[in-house]
Structures are given as C-alpha cells and as structure tokens.
ZAROKE-552119 format. One record per atom (N, C-alpha, C, O): x negated, y negated, z; residue in three letters. Coordinates in steps of 0.05 Angstrom, whole numbers, padded with zeros to 5 digits, always signed. Layout:
BEGIN
XYZAla/...
# end
This chain:
BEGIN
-02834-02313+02064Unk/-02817-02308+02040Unk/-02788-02307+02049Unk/-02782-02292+02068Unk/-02772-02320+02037Unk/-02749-02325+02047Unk/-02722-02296+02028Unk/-02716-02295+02004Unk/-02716-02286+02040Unk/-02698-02256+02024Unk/-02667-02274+02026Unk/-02654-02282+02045Unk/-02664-02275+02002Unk/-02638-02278+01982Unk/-02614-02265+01981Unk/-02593-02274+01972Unk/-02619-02246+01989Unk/-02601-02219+01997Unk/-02576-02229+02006Unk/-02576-02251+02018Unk/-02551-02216+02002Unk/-02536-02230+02028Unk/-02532-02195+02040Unk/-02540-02179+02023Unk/-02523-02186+02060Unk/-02524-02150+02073Unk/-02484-02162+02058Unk/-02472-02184+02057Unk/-02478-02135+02049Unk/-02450-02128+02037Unk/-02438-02099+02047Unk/-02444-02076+02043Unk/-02403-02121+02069Unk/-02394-02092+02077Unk/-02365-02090+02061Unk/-02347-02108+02061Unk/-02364-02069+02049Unk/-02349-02062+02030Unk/-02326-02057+02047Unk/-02305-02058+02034Unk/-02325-02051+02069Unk/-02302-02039+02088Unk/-02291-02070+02096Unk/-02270-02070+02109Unk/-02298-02088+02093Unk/-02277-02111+02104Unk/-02244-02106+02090Unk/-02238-02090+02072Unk/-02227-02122+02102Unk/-02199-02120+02091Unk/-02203-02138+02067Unk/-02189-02136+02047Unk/-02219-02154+02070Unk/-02210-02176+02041Unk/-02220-02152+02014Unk/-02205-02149+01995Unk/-02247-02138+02017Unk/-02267-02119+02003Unk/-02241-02101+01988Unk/-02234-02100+01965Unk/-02227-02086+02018Unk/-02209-02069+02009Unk/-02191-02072+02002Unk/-02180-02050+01998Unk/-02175-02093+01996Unk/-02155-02102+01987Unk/-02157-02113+01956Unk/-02144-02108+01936Unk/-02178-02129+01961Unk/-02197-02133+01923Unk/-02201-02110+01907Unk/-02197-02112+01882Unk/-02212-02080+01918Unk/-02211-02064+01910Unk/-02187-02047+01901Unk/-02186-02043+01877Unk/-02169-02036+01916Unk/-02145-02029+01911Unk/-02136-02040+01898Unk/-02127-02026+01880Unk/-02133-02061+01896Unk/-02119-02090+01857Unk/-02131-02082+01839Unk/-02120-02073+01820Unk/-02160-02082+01842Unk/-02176-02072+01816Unk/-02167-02046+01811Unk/-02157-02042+01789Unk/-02167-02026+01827Unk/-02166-02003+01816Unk/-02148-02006+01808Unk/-02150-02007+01784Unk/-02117-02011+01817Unk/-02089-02011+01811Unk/-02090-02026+01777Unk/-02073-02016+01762Unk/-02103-02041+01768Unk/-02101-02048+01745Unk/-02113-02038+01723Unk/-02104-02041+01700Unk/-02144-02020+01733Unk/-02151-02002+01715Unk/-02131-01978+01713Unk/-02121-01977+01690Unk/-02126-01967+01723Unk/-02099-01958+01728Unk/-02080-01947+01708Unk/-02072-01928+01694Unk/-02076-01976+01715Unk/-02052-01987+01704Unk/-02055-01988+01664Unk/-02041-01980+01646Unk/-02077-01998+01665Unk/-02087-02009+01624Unk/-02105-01970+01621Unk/-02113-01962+01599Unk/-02108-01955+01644Unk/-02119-01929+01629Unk/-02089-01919+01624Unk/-02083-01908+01603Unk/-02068-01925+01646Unk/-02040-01907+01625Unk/-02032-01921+01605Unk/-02029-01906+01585Unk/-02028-01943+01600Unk/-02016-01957+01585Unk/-02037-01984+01571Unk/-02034-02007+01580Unk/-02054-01980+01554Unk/-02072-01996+01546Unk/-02063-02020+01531Unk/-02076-02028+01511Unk/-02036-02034+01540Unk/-02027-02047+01524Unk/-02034-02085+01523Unk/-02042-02095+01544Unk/-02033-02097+01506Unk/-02052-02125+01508Unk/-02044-02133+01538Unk/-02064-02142+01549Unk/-02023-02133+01555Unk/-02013-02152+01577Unk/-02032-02141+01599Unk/-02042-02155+01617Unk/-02035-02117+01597Unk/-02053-02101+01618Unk/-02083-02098+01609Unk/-02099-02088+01624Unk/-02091-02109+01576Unk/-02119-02115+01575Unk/-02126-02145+01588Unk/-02147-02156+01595Unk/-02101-02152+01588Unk/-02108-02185+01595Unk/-02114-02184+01625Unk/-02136-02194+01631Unk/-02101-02176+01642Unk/-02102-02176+01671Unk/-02131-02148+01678Unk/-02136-02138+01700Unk/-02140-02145+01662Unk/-02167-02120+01670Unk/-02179-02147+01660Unk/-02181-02160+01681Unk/-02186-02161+01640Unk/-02207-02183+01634Unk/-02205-02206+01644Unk/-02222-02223+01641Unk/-02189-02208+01653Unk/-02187-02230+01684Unk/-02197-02219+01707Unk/-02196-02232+01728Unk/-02208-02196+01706Unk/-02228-02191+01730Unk/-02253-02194+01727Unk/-02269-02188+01746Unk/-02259-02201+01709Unk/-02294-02206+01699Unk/-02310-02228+01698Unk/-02294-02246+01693Unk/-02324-02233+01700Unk/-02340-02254+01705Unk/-02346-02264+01679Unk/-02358-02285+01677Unk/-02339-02251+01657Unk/-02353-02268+01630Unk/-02338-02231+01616Unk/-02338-02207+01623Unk/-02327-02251+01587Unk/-02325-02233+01570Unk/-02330-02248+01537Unk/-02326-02272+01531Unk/-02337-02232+01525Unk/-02339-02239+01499Unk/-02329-02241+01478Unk/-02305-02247+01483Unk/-02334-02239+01447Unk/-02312-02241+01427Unk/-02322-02214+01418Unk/-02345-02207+01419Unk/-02299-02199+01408Unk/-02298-02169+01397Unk/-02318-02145+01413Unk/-02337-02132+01407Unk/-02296-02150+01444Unk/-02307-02134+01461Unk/-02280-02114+01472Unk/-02260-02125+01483Unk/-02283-02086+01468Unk/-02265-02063+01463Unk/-02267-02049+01498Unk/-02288-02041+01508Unk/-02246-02048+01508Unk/-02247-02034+01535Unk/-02230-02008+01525Unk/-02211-02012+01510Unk/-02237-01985+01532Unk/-02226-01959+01532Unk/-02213-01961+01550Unk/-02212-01975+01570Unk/-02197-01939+01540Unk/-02171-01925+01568Unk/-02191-01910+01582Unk/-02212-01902+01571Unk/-02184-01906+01604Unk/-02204-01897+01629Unk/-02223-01918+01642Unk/-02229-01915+01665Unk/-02232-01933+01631Unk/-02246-01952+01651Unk/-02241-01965+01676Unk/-02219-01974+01682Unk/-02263-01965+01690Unk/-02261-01968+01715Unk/-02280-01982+01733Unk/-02303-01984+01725Unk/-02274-01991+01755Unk/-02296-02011+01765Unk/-02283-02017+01797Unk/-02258-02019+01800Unk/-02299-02021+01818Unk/-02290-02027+01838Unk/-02289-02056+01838Unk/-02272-02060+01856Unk/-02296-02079+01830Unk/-02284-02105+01842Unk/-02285-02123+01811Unk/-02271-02143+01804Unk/-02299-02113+01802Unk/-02301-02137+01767Unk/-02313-02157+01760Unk/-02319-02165+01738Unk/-02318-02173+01793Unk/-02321-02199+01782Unk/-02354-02210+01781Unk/-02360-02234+01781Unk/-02372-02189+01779Unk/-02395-02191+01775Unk/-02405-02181+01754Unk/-02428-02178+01748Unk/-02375-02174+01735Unk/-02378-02153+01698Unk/-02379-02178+01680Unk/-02358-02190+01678Unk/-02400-02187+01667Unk/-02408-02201+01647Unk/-02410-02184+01617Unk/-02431-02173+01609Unk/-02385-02186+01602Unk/-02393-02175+01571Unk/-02397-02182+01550Unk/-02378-02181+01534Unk/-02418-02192+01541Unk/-02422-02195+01517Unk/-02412-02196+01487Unk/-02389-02189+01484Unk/-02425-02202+01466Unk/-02396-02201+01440Unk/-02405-02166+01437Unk/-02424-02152+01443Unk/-02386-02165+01427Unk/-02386-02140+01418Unk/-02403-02119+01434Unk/-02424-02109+01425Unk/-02394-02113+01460Unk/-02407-02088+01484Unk/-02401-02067+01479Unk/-02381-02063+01466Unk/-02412-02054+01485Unk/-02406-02021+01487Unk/-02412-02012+01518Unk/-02422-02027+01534Unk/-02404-01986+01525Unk/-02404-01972+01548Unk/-02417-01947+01543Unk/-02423-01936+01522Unk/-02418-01942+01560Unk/-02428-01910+01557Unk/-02409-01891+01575Unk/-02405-01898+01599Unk/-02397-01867+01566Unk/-02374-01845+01574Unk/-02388-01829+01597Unk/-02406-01838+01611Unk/-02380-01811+01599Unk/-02388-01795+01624Unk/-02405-01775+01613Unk/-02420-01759+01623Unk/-02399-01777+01592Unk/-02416-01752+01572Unk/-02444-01767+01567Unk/-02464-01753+01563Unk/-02446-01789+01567Unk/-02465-01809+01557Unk/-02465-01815+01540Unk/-02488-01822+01532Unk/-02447-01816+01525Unk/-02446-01819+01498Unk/-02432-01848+01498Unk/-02413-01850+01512Unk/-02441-01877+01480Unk/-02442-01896+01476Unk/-02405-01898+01458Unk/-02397-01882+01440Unk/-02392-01914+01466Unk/-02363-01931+01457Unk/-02368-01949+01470Unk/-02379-01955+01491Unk/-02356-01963+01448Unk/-02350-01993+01436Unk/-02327-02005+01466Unk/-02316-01988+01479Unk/-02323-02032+01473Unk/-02303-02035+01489Unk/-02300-02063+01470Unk/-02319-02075+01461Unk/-02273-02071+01466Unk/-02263-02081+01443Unk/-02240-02098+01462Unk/-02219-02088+01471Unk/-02248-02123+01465Unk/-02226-02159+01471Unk/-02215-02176+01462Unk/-02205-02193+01476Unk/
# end
C-alpha cells in the first residue's frame, strides 16, 4: 500500500515566513475589517464563495488549504455558529 502522506515541517523558513504574512493580515482585517484587508485575507484561500462573511478576529496559520463555500459560517470560541460574509 503506497501512503500519500507527505511528513510536514512547519519550522522551515519558507513555513515561517508564510505564516507570519498570514497572521500579519488576519491581524491586520481583525483591527480594521475594511473591504481592502477582506480582499488580501481571501486571497489566502484556496476557494471562496458567494455571500461568504469573515468576522473580525479570524484567524488561521497558512490559508491556502481554506475552501468556503456560498454562504459559510464558523463557529466562535464559545461554539456558537456566525456567518462569515465575501
């Protein structure tokens, strides 16, 4: 049986440098949620949808494996289900 896997080290410089951008831009659209800084958070994603709502506070270490759907929701830290809106 042949494993698919690839092993992932998060500590490379390319890893950590991808990450630090990401964070820096969640960041960036949790202080100021304004369209120019929703645009540059949904350019980290691998797929986004129509009438898909990102909250202030969201967060993600690299993005580009976040596929959203039309109309997604998230779930808070409370667990409680919001809308993320694109």
């Amino acid at each position: 049986m042949t494993n698919h896997f690839q092993e992932f080290n998060s500590l490379t410089v390319e890893h950590i440098q991808r990450r630090n951008k990401v964070h820096e831009i969640c960041r960036q659209y949790s202080r100021s949620p304004s369209k120019g800084d929703l645009n540059r958070l949904k350019s980290l994603f691998k797929k986004v949808g129509e009438g898909v709502f990102i909250e202030s506070g969201f967060y993600c270490d690299y993005g580009d494996k976040i596929s959203l759907g039309n109309r997604a929701h998230t779930i808070d830290k409370a667990g409680k289900p919001y809308p993320i809106f694109c």
